[in-house]
N, CA, C and O atoms as a GROMACS GRO file, in nm:
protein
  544
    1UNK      N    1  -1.877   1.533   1.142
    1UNK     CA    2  -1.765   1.446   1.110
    1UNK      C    3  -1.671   1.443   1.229
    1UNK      O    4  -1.634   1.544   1.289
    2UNK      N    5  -1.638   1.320   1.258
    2UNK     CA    6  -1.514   1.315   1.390
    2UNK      C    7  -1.397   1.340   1.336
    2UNK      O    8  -1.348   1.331   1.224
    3UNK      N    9  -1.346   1.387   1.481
    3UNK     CA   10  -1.170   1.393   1.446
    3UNK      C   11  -1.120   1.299   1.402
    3UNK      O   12  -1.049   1.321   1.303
    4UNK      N   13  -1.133   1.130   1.458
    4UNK     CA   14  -1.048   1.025   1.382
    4UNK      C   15  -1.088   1.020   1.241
    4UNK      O   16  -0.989   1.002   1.170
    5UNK      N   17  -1.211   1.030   1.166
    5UNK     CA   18  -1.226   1.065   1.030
    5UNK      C   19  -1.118   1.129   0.970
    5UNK      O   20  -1.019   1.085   0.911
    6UNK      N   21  -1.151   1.231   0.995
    6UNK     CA   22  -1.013   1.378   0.952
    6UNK      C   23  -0.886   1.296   0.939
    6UNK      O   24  -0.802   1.302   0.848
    7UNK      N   25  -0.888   1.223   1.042
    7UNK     CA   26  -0.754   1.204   1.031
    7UNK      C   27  -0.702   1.056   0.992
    7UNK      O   28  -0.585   1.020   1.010
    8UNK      N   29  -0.812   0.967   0.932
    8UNK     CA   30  -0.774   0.849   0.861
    8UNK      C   31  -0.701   0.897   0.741
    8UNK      O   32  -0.583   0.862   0.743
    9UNK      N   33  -0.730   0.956   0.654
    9UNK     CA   34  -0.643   0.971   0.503
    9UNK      C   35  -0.462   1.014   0.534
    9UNK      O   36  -0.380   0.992   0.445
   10UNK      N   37  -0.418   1.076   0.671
   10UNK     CA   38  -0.313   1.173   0.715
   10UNK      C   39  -0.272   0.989   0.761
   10UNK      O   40  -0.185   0.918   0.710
   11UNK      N   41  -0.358   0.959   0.856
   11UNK     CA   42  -0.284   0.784   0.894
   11UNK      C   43  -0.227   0.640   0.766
   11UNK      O   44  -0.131   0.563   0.763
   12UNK      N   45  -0.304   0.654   0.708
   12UNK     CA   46  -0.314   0.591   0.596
   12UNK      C   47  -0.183   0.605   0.509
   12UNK      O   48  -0.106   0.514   0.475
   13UNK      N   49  -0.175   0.733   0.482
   13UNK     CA   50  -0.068   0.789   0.391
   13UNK      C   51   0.025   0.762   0.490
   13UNK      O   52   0.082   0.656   0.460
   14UNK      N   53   0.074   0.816   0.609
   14UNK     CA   54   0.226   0.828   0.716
   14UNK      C   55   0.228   0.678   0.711
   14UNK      O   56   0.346   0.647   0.691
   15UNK      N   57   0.151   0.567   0.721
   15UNK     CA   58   0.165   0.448   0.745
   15UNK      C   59   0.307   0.412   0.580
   15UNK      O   60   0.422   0.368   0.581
   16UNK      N   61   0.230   0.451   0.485
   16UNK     CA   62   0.235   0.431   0.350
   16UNK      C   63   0.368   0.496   0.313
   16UNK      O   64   0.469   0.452   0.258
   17UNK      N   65   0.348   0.573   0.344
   17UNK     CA   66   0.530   0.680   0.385
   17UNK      C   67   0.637   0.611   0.426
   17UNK      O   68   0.739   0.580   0.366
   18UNK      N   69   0.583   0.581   0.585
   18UNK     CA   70   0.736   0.512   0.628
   18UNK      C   71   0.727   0.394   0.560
   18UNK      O   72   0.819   0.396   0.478
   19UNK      N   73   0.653   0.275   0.549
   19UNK     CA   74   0.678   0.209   0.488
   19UNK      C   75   0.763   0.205   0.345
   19UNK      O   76   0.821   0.103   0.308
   20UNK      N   77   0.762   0.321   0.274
   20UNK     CA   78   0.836   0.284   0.102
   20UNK      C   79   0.984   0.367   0.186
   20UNK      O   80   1.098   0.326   0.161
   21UNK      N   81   0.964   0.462   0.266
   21UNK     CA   82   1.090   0.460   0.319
   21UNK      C   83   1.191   0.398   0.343
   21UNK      O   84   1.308   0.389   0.307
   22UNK      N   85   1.065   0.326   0.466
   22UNK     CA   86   1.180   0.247   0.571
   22UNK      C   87   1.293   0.152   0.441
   22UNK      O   88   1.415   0.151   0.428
   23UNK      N   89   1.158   0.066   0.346
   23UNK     CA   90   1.216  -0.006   0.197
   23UNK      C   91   1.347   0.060   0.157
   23UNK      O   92   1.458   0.007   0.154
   24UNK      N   93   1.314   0.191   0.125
   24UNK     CA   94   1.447   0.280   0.035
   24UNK      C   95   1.566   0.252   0.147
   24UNK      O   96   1.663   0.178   0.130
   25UNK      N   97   1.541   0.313   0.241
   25UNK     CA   98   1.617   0.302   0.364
   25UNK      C   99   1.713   0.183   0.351
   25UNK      O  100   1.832   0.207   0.330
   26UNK      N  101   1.651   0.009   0.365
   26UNK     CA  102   1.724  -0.070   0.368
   26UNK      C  103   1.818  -0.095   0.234
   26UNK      O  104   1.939  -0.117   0.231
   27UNK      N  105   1.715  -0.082   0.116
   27UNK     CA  106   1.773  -0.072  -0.014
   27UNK      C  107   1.878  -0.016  -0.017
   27UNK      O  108   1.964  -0.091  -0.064
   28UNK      N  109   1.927   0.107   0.017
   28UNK     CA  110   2.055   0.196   0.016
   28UNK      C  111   2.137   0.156   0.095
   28UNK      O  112   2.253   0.186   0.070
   29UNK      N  113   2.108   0.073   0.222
   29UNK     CA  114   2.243  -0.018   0.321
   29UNK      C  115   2.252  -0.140   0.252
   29UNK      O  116   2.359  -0.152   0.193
   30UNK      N  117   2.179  -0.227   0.242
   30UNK     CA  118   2.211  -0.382   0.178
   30UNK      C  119   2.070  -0.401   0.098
   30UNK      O  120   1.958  -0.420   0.147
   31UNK      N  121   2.113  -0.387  -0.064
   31UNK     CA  122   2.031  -0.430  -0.138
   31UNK      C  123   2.021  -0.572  -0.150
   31UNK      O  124   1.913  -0.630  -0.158
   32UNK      N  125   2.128  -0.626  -0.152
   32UNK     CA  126   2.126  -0.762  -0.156
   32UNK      C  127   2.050  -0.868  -0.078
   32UNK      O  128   2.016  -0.975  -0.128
   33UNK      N  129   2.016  -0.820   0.103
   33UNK     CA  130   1.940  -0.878   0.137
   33UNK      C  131   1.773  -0.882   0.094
   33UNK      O  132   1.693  -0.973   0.077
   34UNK      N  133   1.765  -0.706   0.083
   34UNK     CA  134   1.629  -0.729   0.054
   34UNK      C  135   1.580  -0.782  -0.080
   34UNK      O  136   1.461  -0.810  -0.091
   35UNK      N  137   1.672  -0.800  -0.191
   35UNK     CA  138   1.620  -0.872  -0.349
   35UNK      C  139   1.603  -0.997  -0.250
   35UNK      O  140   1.488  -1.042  -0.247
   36UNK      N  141   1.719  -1.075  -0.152
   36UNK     CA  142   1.688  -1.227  -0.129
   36UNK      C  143   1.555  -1.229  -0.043
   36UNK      O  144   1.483  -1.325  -0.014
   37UNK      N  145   1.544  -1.091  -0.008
   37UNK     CA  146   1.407  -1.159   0.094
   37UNK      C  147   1.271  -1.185   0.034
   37UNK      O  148   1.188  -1.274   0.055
   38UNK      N  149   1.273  -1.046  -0.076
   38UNK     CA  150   1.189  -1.066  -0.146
   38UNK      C  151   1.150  -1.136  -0.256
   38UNK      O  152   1.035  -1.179  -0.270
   39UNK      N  153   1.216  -1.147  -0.316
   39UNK     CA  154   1.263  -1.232  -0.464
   39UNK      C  155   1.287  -1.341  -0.459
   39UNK      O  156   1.249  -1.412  -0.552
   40UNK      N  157   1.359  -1.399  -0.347
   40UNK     CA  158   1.449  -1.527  -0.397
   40UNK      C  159   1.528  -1.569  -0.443
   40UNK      O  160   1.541  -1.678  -0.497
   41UNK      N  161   1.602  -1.477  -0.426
   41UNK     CA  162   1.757  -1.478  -0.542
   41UNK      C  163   1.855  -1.422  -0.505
   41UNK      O  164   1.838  -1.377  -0.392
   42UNK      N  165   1.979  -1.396  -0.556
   42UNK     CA  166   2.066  -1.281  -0.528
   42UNK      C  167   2.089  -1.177  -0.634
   42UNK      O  168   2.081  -1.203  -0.754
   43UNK      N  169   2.110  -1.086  -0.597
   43UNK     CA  170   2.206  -0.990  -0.659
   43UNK      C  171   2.311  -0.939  -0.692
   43UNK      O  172   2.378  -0.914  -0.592
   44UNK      N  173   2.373  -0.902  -0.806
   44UNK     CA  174   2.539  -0.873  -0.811
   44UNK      C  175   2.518  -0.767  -0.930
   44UNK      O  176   2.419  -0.742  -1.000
   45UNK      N  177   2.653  -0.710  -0.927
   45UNK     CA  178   2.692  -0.617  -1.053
   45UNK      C  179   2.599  -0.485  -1.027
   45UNK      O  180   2.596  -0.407  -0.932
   46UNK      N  181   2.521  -0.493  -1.156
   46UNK     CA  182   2.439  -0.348  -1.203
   46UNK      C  183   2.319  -0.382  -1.128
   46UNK      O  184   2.248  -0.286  -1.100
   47UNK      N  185   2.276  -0.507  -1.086
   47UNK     CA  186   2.181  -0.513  -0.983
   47UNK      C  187   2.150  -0.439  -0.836
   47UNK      O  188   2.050  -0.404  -0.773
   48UNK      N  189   2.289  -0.437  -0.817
   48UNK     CA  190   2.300  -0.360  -0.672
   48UNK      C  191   2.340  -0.219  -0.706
   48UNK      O  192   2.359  -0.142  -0.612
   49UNK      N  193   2.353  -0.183  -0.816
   49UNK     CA  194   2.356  -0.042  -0.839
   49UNK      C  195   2.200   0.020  -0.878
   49UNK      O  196   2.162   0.132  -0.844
   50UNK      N  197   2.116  -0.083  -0.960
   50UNK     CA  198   2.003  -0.069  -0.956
   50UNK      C  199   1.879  -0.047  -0.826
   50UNK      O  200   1.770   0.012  -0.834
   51UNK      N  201   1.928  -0.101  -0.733
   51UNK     CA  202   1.863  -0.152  -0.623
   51UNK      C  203   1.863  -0.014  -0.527
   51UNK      O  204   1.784   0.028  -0.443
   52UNK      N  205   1.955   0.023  -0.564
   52UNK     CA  206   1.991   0.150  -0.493
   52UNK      C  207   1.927   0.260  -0.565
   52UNK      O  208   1.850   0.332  -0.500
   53UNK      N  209   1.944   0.280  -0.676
   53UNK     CA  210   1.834   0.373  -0.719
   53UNK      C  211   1.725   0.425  -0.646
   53UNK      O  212   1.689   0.524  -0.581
   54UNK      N  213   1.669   0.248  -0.711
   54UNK     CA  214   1.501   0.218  -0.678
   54UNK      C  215   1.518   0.274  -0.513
   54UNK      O  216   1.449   0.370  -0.476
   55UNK      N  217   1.602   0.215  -0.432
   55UNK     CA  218   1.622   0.249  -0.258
   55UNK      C  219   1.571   0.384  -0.231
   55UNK      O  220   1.472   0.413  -0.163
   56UNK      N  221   1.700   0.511  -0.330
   56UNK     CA  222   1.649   0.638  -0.347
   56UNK      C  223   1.527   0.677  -0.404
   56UNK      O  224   1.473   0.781  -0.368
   57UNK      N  225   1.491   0.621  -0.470
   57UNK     CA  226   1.362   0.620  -0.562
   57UNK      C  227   1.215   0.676  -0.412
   57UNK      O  228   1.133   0.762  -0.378
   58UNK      N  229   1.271   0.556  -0.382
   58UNK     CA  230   1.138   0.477  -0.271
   58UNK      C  231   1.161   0.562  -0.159
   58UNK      O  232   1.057   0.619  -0.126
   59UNK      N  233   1.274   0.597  -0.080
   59UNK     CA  234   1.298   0.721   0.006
   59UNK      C  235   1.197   0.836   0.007
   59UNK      O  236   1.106   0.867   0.084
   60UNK      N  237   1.250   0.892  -0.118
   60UNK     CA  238   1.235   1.025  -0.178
   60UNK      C  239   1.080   1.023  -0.193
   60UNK      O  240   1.017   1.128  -0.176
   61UNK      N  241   1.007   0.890  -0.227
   61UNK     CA  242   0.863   0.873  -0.235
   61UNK      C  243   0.824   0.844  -0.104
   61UNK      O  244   0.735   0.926  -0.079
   62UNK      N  245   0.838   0.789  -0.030
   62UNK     CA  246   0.775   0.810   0.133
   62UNK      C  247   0.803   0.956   0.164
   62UNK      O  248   0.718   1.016   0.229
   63UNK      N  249   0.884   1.004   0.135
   63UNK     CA  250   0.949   1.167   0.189
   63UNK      C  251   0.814   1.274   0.123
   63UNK      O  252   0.741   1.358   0.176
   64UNK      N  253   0.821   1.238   0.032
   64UNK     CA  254   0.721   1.314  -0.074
   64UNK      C  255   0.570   1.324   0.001
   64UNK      O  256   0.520   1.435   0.021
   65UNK      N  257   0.512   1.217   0.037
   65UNK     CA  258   0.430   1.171   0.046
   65UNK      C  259   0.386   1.156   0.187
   65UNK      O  260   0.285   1.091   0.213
   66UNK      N  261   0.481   1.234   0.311
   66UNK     CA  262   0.443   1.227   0.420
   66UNK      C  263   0.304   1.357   0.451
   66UNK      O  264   0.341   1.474   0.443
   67UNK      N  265   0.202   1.341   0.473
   67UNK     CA  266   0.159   1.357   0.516
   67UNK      C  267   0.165   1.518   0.604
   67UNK      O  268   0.250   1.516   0.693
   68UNK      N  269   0.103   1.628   0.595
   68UNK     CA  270   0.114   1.795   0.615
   68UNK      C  271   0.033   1.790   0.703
   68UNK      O  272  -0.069   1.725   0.680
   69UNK      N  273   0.050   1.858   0.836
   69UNK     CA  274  -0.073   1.910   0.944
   69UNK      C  275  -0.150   1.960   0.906
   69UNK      O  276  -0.255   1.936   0.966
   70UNK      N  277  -0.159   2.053   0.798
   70UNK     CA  278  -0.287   2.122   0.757
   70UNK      C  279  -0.396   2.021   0.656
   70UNK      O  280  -0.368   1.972   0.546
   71UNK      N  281  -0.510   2.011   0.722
   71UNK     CA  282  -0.580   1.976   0.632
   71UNK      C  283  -0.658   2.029   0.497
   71UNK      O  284  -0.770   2.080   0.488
   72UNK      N  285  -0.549   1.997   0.380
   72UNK     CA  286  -0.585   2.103   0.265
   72UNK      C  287  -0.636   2.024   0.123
   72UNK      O  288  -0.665   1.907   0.146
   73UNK      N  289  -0.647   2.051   0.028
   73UNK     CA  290  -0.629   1.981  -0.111
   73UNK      C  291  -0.472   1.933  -0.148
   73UNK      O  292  -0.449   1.843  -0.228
   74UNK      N  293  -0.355   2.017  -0.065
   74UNK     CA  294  -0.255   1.989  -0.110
   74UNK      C  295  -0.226   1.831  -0.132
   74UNK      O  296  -0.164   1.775  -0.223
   75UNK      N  297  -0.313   1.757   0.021
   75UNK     CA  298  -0.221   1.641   0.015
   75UNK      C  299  -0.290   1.488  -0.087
   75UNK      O  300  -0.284   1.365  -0.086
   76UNK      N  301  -0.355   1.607  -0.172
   76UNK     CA  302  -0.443   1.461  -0.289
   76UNK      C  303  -0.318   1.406  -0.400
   76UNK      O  304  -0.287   1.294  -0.440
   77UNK      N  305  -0.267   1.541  -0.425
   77UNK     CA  306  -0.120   1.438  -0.509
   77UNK      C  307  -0.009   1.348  -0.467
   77UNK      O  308   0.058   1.265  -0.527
   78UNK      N  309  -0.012   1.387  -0.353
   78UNK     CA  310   0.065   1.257  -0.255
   78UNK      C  311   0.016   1.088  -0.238
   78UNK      O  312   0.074   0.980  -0.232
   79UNK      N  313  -0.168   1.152  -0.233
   79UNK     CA  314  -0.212   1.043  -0.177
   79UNK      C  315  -0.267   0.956  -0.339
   79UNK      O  316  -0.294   0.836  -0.350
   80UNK      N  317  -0.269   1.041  -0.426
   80UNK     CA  318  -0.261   0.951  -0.581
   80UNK      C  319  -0.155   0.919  -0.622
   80UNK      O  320  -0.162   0.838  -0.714
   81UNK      N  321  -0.046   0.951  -0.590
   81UNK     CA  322   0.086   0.906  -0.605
   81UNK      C  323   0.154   0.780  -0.531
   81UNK      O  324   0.229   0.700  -0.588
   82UNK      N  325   0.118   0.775  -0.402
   82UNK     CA  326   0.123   0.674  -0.309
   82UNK      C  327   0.040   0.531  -0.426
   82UNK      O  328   0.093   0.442  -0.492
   83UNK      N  329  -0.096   0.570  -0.407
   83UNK     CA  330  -0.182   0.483  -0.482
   83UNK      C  331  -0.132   0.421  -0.611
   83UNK      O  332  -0.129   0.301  -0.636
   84UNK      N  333  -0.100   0.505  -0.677
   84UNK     CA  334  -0.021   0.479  -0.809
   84UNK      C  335   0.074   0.357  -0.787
   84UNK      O  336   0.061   0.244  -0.836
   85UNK      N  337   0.176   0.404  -0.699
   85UNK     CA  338   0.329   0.299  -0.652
   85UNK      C  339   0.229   0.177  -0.590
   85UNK      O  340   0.239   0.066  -0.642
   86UNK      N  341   0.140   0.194  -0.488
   86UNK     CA  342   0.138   0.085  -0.445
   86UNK      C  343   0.071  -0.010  -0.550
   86UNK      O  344   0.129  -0.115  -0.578
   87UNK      N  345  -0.044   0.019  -0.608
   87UNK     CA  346  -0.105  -0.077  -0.735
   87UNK      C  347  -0.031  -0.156  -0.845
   87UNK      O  348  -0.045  -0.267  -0.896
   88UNK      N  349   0.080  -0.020  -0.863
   88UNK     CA  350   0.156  -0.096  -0.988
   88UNK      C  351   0.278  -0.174  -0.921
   88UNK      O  352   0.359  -0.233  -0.993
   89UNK      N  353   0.288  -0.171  -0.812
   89UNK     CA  354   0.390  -0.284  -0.752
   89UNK      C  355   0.366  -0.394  -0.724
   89UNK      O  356   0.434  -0.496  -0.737
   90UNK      N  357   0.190  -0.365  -0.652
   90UNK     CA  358   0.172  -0.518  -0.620
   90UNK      C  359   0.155  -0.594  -0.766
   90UNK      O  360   0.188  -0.712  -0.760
   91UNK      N  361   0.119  -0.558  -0.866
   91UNK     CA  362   0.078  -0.571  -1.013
   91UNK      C  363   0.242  -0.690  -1.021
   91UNK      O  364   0.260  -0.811  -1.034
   92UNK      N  365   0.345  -0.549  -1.002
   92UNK     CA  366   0.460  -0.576  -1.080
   92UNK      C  367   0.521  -0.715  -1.000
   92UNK      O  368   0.588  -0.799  -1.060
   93UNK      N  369   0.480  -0.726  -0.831
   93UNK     CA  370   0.500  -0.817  -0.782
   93UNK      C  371   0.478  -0.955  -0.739
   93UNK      O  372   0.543  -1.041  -0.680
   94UNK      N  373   0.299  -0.937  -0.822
   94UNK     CA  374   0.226  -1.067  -0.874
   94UNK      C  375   0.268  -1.094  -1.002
   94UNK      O  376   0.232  -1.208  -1.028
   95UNK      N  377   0.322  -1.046  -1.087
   95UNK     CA  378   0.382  -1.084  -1.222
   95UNK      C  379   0.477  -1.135  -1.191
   95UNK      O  380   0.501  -1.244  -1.244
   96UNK      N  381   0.562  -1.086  -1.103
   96UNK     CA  382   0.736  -1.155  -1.060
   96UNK      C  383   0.709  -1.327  -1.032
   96UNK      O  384   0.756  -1.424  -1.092
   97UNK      N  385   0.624  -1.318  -0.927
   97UNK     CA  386   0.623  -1.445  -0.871
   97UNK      C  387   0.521  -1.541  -0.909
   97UNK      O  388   0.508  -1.644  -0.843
   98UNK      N  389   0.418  -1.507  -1.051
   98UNK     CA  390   0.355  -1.584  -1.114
   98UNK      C  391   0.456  -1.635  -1.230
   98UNK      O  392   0.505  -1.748  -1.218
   99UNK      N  393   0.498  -1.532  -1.375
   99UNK     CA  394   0.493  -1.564  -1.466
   99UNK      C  395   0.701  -1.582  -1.419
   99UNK      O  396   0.757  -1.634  -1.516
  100UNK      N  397   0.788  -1.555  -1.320
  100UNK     CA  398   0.895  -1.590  -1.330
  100UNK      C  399   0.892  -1.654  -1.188
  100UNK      O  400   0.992  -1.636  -1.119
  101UNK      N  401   0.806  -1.716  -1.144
  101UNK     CA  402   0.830  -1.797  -1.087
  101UNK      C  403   0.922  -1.750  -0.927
  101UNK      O  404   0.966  -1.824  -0.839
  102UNK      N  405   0.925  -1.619  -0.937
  102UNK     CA  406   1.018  -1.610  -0.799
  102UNK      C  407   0.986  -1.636  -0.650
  102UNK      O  408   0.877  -1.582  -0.630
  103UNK      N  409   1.024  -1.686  -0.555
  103UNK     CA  410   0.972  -1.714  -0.452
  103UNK      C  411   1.042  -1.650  -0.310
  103UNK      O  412   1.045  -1.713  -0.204
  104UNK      N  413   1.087  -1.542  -0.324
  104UNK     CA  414   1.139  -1.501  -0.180
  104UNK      C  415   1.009  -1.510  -0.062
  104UNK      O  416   0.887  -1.526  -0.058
  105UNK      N  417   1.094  -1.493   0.004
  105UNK     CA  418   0.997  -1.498   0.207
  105UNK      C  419   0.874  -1.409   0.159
  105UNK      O  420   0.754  -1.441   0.161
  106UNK      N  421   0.946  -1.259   0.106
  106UNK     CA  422   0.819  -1.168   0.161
  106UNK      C  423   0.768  -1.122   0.032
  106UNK      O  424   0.686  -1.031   0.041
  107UNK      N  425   0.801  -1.166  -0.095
  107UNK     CA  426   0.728  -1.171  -0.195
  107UNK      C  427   0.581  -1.127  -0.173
  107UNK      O  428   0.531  -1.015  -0.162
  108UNK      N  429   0.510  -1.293  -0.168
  108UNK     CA  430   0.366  -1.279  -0.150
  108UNK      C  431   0.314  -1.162   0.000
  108UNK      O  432   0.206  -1.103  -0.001
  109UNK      N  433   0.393  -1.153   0.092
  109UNK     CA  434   0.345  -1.093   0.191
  109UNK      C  435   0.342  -0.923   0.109
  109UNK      O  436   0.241  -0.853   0.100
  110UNK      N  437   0.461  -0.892   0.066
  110UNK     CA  438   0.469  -0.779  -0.013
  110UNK      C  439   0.340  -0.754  -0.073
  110UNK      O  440   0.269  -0.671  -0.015
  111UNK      N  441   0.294  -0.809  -0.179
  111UNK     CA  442   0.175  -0.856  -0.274
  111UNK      C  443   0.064  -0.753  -0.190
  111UNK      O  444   0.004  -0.647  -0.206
  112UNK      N  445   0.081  -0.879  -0.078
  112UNK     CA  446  -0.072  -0.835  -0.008
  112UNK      C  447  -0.096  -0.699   0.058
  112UNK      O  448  -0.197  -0.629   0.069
  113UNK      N  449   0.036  -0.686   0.101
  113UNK     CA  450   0.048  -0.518   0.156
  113UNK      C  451   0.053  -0.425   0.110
  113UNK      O  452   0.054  -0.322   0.177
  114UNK      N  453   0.060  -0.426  -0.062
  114UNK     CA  454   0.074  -0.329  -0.105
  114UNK      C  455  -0.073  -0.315  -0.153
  114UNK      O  456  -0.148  -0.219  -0.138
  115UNK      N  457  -0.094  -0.430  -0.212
  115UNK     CA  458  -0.233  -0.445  -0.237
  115UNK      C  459  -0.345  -0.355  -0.134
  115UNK      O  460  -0.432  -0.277  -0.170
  116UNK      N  461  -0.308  -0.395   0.005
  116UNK     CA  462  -0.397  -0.373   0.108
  116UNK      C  463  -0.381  -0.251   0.105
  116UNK      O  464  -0.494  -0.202   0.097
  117UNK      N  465  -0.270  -0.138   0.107
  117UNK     CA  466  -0.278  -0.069   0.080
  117UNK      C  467  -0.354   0.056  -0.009
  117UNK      O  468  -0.408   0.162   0.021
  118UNK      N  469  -0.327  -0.021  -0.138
  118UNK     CA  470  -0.385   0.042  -0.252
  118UNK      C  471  -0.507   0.077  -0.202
  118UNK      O  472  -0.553   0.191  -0.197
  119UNK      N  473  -0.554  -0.018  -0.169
  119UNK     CA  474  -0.708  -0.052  -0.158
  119UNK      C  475  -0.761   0.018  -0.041
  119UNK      O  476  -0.882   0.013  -0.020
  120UNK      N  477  -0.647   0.116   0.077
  120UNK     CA  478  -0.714   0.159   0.155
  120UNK      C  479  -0.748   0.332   0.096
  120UNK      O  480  -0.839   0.411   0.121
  121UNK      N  481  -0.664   0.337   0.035
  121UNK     CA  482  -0.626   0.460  -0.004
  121UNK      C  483  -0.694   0.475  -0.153
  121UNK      O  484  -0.658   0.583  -0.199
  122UNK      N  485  -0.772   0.411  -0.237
  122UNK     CA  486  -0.927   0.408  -0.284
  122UNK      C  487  -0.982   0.440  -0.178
  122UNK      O  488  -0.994   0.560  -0.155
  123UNK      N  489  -1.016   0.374  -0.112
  123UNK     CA  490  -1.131   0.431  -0.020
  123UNK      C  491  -1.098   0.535   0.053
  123UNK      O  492  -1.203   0.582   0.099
  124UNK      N  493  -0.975   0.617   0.099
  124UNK     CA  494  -0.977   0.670   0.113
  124UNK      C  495  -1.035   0.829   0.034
  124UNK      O  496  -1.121   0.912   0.061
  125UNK      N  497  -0.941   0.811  -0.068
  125UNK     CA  498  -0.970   0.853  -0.160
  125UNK      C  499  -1.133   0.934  -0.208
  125UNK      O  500  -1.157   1.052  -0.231
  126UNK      N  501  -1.221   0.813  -0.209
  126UNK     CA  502  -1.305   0.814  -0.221
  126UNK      C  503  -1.402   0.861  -0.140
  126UNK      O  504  -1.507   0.901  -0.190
  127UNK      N  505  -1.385   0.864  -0.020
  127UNK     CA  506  -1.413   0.965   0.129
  127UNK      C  507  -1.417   1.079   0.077
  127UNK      O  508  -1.509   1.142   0.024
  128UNK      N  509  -1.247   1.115   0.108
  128UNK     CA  510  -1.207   1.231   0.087
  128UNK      C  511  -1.317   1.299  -0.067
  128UNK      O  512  -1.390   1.390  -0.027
  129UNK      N  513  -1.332   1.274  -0.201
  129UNK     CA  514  -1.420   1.312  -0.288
  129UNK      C  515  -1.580   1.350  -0.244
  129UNK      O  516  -1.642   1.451  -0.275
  130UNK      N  517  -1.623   1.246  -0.168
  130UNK     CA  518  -1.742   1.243  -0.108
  130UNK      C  519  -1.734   1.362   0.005
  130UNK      O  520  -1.823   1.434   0.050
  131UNK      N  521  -1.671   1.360   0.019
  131UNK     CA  522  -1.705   1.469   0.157
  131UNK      C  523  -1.668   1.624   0.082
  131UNK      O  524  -1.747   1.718   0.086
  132UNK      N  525  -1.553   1.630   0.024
  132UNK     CA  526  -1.540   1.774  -0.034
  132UNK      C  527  -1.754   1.827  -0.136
  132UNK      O  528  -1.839   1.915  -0.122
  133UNK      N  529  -1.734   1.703  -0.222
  133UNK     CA  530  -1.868   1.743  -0.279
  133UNK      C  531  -2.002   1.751  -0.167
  133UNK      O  532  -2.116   1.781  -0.204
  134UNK      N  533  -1.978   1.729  -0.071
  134UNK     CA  534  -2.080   1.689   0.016
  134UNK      C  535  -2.103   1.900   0.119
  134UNK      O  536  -2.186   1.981   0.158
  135UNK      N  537  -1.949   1.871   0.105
  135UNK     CA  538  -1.929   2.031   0.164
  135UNK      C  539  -1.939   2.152   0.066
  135UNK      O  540  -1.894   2.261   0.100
  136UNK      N  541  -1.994   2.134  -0.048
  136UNK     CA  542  -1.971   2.234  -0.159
  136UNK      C  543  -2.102   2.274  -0.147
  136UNK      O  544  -2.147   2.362  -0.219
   0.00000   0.00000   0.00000
């Protein structure tokens, strides 16, 4: 097995990390832009108190989920947890902009990235299973 092997599931995830970060990150300075970028709309009131949550929410989950030098079992709950957020978002974010119609900029781009995501990290996933049973 090569080193870049080893180290696709550690890339995959840090990619997946900063990304819900960087999200929380902006969420907690100006929620308001990112509902308009994504959504299509604005925000006010308990929205932007909401937004911030989710901001911390999404932080605290890239934080979680970064990725450990040691290559162990530790980092499979990170990397099903990652999987988890990204599936049920793109889910939650093809529902937004089908059945309510929302249309921000990065909506659909969102969609696909999280999607793309999900979907790397199955296969990752699925590596990672294959190879532990493969080494047993």
């Amino acid at each position: 097995m090569s080193e870049t092997s080893l180290n696709t599931p550690s890339k995959i995830l840090a990619f997946a990390a900063v990304v819900e970060a960087g999200t929380g990150f902006v969420l907690l300075i100006d929620p308001a832009l990112v509902v308009k970028l994504l959504l299509g709309t604005d925000v006010s009131g308990v929205g932007i108190l909401l937004s911030r949550c989710f901001g911390i929410a999404l932080l605290a989950l890239g934080m979680a989920c970064w990725p450990s030098r040691q290559r162990s079992e530790s980092g499979l709950p990170a990397l099903r947890a990652m999987l988890t957020y990204n599936l049920l978002i793109a889910l939650y974010l093809t529902y937004l902009g089908t059945a309510w119609h929302l249309k921000g900029l990065l909506l659909w781009p969102g969609v696909v990235l999280h999607a793309a995501v999900a979907l790397l990290l199955v296969w990752t996933w699925r590596n990672e299973r294959q190879t532990r049973a493969a080494n047993k």
